[in-house]
C-alpha positions as CSV (number, residue, x, y, z in Angstrom):
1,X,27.7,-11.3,23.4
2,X,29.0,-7.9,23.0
3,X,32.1,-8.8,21.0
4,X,29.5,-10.6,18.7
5,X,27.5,-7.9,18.3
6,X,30.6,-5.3,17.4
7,X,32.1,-8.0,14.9
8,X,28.5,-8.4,13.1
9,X,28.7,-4.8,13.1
10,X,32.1,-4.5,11.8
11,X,31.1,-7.1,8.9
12,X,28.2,-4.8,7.8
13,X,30.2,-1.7,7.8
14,X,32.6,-3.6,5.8
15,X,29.7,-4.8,3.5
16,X,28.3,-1.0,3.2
17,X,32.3,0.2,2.3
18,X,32.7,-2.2,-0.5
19,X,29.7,-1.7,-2.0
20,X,29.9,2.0,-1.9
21,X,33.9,1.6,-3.6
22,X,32.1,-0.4,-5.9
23,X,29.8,2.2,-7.3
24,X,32.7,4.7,-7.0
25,X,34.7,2.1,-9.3
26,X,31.9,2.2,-12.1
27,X,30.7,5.9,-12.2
28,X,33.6,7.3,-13.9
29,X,33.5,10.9,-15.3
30,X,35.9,11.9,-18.2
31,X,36.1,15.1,-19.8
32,X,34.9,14.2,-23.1
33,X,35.5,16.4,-25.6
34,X,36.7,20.5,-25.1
35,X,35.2,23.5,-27.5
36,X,37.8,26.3,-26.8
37,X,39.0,28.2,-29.9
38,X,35.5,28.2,-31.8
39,X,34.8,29.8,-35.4
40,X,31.8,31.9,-35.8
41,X,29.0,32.1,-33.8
42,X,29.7,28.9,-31.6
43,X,30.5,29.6,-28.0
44,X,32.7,27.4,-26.1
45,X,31.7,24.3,-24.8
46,X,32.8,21.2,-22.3
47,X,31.0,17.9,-22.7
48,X,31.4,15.3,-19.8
49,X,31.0,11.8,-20.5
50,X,30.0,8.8,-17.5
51,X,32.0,5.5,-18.5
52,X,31.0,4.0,-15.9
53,X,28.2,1.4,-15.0
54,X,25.9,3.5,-12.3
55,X,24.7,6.9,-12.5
56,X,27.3,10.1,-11.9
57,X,25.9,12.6,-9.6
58,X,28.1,16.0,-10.5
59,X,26.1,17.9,-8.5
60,X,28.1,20.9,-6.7
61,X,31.2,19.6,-8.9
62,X,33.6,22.1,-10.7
63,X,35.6,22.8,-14.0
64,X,38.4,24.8,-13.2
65,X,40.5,26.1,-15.4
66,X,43.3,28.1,-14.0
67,X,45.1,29.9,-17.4
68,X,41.6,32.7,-17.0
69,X,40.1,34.7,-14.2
70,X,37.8,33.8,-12.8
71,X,39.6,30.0,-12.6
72,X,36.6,28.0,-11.6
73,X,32.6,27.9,-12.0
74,X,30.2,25.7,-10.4
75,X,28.2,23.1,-12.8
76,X,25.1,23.9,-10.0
77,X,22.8,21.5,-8.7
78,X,20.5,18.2,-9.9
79,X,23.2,17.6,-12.2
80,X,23.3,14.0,-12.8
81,X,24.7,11.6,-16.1
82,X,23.3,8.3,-16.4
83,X,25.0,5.2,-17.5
84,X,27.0,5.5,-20.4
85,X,25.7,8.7,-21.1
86,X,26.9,12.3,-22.3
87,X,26.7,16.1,-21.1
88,X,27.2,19.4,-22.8
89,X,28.1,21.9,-21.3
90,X,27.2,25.5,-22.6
91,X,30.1,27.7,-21.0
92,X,27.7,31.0,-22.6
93,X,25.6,30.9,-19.6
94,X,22.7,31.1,-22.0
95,X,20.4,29.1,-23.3
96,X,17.5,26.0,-22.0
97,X,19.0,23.8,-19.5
98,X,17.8,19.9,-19.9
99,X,18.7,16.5,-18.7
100,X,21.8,16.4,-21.3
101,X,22.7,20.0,-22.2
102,X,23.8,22.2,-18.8
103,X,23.8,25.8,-19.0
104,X,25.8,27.6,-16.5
105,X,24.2,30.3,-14.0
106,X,27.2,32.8,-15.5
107,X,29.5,32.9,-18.1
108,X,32.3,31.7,-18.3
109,X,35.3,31.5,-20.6
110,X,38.4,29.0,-20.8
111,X,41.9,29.5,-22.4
112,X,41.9,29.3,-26.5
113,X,45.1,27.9,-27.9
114,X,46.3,27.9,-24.3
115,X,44.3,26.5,-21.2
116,X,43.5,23.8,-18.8
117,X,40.6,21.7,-17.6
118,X,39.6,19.7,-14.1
119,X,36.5,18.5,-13.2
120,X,36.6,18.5,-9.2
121,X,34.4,17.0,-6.7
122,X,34.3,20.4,-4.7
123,X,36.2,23.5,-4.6
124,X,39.7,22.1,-3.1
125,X,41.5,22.5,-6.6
126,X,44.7,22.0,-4.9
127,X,43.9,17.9,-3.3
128,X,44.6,15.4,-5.9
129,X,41.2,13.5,-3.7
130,X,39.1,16.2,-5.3
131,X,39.7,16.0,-8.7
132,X,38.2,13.4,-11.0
133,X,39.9,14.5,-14.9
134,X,41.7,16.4,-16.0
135,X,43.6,17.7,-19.7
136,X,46.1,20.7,-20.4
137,X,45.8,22.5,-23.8
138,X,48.6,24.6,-25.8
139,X,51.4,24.1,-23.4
140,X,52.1,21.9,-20.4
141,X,52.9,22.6,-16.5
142,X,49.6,24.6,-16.0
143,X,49.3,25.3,-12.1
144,X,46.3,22.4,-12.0
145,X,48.7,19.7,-13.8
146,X,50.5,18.7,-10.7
147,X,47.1,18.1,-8.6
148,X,46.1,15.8,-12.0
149,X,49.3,13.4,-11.9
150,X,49.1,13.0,-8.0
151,X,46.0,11.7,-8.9
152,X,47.0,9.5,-10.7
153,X,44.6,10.6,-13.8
154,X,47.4,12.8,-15.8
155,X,50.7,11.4,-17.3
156,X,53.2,14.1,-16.9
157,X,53.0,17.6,-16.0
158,X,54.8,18.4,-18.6
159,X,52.4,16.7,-21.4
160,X,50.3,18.5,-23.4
161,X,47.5,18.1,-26.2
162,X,48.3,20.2,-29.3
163,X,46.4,23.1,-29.0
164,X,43.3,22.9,-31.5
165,X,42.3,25.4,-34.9
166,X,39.7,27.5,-35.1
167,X,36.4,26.0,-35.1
168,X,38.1,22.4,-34.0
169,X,37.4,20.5,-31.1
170,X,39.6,18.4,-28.9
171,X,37.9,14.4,-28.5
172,X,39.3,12.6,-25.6
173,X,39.6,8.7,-27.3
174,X,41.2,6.7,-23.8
175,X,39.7,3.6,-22.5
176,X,40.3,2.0,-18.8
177,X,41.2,4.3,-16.0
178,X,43.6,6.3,-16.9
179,X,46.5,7.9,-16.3
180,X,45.6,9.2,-19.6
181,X,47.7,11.9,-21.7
182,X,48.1,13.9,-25.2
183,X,48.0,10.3,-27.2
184,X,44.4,9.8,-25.4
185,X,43.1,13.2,-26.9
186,X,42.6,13.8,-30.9
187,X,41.6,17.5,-32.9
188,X,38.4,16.5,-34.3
189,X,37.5,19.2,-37.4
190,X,34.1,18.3,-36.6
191,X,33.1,19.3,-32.9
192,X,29.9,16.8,-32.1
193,X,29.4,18.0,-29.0
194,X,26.2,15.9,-27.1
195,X,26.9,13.0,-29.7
196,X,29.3,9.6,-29.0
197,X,32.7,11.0,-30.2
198,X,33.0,10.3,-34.0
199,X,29.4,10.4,-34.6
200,X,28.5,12.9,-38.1
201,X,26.5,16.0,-37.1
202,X,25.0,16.1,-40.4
203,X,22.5,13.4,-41.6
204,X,20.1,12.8,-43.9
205,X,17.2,13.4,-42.7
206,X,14.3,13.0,-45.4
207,X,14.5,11.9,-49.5
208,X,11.4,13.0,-51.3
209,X,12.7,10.7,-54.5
210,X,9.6,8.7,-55.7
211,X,7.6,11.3,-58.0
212,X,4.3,11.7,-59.3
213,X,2.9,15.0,-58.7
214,X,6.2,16.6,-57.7
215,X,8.8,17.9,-60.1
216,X,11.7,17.3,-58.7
217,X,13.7,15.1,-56.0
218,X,14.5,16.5,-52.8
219,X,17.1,15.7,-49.8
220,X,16.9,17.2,-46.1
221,X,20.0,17.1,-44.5
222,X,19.7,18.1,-40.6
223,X,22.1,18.8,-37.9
224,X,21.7,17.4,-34.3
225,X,24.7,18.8,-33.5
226,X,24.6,21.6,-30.6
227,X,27.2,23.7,-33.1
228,X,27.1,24.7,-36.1
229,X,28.0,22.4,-38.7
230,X,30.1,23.3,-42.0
231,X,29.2,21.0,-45.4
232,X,31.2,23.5,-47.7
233,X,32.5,21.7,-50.7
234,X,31.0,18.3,-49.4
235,X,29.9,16.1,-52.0
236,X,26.6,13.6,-52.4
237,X,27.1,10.5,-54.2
238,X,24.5,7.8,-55.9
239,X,27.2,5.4,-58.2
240,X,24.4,4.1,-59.8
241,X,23.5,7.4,-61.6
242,X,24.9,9.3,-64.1
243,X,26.4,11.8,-63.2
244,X,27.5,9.6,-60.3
245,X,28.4,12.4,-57.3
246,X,27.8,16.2,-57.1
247,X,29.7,19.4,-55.1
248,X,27.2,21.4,-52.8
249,X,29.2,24.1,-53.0
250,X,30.8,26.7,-51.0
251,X,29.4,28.7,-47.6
252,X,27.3,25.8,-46.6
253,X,26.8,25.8,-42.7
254,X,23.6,24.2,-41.2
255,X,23.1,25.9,-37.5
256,X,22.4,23.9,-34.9
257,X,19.1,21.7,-34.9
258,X,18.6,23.3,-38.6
259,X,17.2,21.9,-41.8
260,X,18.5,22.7,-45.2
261,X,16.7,21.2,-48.1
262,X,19.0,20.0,-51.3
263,X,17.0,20.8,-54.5
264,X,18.9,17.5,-56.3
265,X,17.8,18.0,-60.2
266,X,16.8,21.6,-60.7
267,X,18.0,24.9,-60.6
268,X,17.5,28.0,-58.3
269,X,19.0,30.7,-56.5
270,X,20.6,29.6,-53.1
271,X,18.9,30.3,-49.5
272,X,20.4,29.2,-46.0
273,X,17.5,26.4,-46.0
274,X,17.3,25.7,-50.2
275,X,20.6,24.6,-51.7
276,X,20.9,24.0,-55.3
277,X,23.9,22.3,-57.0
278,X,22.4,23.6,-60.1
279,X,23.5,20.5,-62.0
280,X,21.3,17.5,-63.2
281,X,21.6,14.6,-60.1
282,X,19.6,12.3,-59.3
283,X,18.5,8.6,-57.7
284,X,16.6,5.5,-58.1
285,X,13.2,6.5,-57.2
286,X,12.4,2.8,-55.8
287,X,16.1,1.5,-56.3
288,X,19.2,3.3,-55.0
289,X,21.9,4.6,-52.8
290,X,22.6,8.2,-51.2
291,X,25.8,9.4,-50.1
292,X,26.9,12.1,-48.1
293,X,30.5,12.9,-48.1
294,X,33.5,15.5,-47.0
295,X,35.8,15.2,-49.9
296,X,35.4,12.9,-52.8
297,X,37.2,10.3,-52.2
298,X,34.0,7.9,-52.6
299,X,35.7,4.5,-51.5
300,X,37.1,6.1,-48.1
301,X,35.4,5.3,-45.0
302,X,37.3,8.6,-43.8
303,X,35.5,10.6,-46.1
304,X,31.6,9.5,-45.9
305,X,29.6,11.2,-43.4
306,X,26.0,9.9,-44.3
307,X,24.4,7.1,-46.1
308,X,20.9,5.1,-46.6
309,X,19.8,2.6,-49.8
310,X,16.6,1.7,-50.8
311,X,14.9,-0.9,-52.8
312,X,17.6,-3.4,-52.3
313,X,20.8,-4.0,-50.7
314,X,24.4,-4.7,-51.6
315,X,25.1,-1.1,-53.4
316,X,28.3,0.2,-54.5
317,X,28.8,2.6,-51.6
318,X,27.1,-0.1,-48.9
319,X,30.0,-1.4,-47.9
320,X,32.0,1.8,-47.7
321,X,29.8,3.2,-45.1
322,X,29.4,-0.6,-43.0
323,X,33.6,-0.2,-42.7
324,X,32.7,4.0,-41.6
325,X,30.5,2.3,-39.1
326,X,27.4,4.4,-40.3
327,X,25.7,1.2,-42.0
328,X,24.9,-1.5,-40.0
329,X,25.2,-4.0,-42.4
330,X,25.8,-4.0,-46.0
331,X,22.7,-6.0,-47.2
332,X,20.5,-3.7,-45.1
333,X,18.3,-1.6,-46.8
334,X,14.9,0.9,-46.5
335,X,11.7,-0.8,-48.6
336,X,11.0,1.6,-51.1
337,X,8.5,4.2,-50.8
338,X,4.7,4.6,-52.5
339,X,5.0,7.1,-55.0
340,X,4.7,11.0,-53.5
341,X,5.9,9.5,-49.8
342,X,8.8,10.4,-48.4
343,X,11.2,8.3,-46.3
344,X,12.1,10.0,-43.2
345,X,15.2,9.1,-40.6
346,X,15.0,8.9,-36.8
347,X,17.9,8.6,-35.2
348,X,17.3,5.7,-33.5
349,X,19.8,3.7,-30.9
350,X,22.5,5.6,-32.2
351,X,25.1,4.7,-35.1
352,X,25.8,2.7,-36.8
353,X,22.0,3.0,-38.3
354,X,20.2,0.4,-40.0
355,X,16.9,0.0,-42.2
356,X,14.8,-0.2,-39.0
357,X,15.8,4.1,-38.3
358,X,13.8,5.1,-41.5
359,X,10.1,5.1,-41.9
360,X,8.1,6.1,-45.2
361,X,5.8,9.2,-44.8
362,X,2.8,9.8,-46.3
363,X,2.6,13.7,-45.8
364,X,6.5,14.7,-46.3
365,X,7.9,17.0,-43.7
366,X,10.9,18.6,-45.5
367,X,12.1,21.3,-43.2
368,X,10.2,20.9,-40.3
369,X,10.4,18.1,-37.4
370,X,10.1,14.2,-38.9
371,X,6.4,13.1,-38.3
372,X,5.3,16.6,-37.7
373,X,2.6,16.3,-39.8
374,X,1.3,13.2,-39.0
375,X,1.3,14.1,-35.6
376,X,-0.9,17.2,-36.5
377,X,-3.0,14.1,-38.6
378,X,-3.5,11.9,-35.9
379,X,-4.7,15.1,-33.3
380,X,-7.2,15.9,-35.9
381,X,-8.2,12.4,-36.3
382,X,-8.4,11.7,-32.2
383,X,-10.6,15.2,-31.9
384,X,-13.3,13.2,-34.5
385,X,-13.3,10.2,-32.6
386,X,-15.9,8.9,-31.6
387,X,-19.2,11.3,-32.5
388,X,-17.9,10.6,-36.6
389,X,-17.3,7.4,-35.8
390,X,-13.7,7.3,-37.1
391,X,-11.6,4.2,-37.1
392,X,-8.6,6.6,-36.0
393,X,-6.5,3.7,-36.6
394,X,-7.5,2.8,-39.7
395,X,-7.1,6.8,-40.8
396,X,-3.5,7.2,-39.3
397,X,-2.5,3.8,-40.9
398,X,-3.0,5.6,-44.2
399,X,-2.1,8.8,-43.7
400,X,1.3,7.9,-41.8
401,X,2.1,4.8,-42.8
């Protein structure tokens, strides 16, 4: 009876042991993407990402980085990454801490052109059991390197990822578990720091095209990056029009979470919100394609960092951002707009976006929050309801819809 017992008790200790390797397995941590030689007023920055298939608890967990003094900082408590989900990390030790953007309780600053990074389970930097990922910046053999390939999770000591330019980031691109070296790390010109790696940190945001009592089109371009984002000498694009594209010009940077309106067919004198190409552009006000791009080569998928069409599908540029992976699909496209409405972008599920992430707006919201003002509407509405006896949804319908 008592050897049953023990062997019934051995099988469920077994049991508990597999399925705790099991979530170990499918809660893997990567360093994501590293922020260390910024340009301007960006700080530096580590994003972590969980590949795995149950949620990452980094709670007491470490970046260590042992090129700088002090080599190590603590990520703090009720730290945890869902899913498929992504953290920044703000190395300033300023800032609002949330679910997807940790702030550190201190400073803290990492090598440049020259510098490592682990992400450890505790503060044993020197047990390969203890660290979870690992890169080397700049050169190779940094004192953290060896830990990294006992680990199995680094290729060579020796390896290294070029170190980045100013204002570049460095975008870790492996798949499966590793080990994973320099060929599984890319400079990305554009740091998206909080965003799937590759995703554009400017969008469009809002066209104001359709016109009856306004004098001329408008485009709000937004970043939801967490860094500032640079647009200088980016170009928009309608090949339907005449002219067919357009220069913004030089010294365009959007700050973080910032709005900068595009003043598309009339002059002006240039603001860090209101840009004006001061030449005549325009697009179909119920018919028509917008594109946003980094150089002007208009056919490249490489080049395109926005687009959206309207009225119907199928447009010249369609199928250059499907192959970019910002379209969804080439036929897609936003109904047009009542005349004075704006159509306004949310982003949605994430890229590549589709017809269904733009909404038309009765009361247009350039440079503020999308829906902003028919949130305000639909307060005001609520705060009549019911001594006026207002259908409130009969009065948001038309004011929002």
């Amino acid at each position: 009876m008592g050897l049953r017992m023990d062997f019934r008790r051995v099988v469920v200790l077994c049991g508990t042991w597999v399925a705790l390797l099991g979530q170990i397995a499918t809660a893997q941590v990567v360093i994501n993407e590293v922020l260390s030689n910024p340009d301007g007023p960006d700080g530096q920055w580590v994003e972590l990402a969980n590949l795995g298939e149950t949620e990452a608890d980094l709670s007491g967990w470490f970046l260590c980085d042992r090129s700088v003094n002090p080599a190590y900082v603590s990520l703090g408590e009720n730290r945890t990454i869902p899913p498929g989900g992504i953290v920044a990390v703000d190395l300033s030790g300023t800032g609002q801490d949330s679910a997807t953007l940790w702030v550190l309780s201190a400073p803290w600053t990492i090598g440049t052109v020259d510098g490592e990074m682990g992400l450890y389970v505790d503060n044993n930097f020197g047990s390969p059991a203890s660290i979870r990922s690992y890169m080397q910046w700049g050169s190779g053999n940094h004192p953290r390197a060896t830990v990294a390939v006992d680990a199995n999770i680094w290729t060579d000591a020796a390896e290294f990822v070029t170190a980045p330019a100013a204002g570049a980031s460095l975008s870790f691109t492996g798949t499966g578990g590793g080990p994973f070296g320099p060929n599984d790390w890319e400079e990305s010109a554009e740091p998206d720091l909080g965003l799937r790696n590759g995703t554009p940190t400017i969008v469009l945001n809002e066209l104001l095209i359709n016109l009856d009592q306004q004098t001329e089109q408008l485009a709000e371009l937004k970043n939801i990056g967490l860094t500032t984002a640079d647009a200088s000498e980016w170009w928009l694009c309608n090949f339907d029009g005449n002219p067919r594209y357009v220069q913004l010009g030089t010294d365009r940077t959007i700050p973080p979470g910032g709005f900068v309106i595009i003043h598309m067919n009339s002059t002006g004198t240039d603001t860090a919100t209101d840009w004006f190409p001061n030449q005549a552009w325009g697009v179909g006000a119920l018919d028509g394609e917008f594109g946003l791009y980094a150089t002007s080569d208009f056919g490249s998928a490489e080049a395109i960092r926005g687009y959206v069409q309207w009225g119907s599908g199928g447009h010249t540029r369609a199928s250059v951002a499907v192959a970019a992976g910002i379209w969804g699909d080439a036929a897609d496209f936003v109904e047009a707009v009542d005349m004075d409405h704006s159509m306004e972008f949310f982003v949605g599920d994430g890229l590549p976006y589709e017809s269904g992430d733009w909404v038309e707006q009765a009361i247009p919201t350039l440079g503020e929050e999308n829906g902003g003002a028919c949130l305000e509407t639909f307060l005001a509405l609520v705060a009549m309801w019911p001594e006026n006896n207002v259908n409130v949804l009969d009065l948001v319908a038309e004011v929002c819809l």
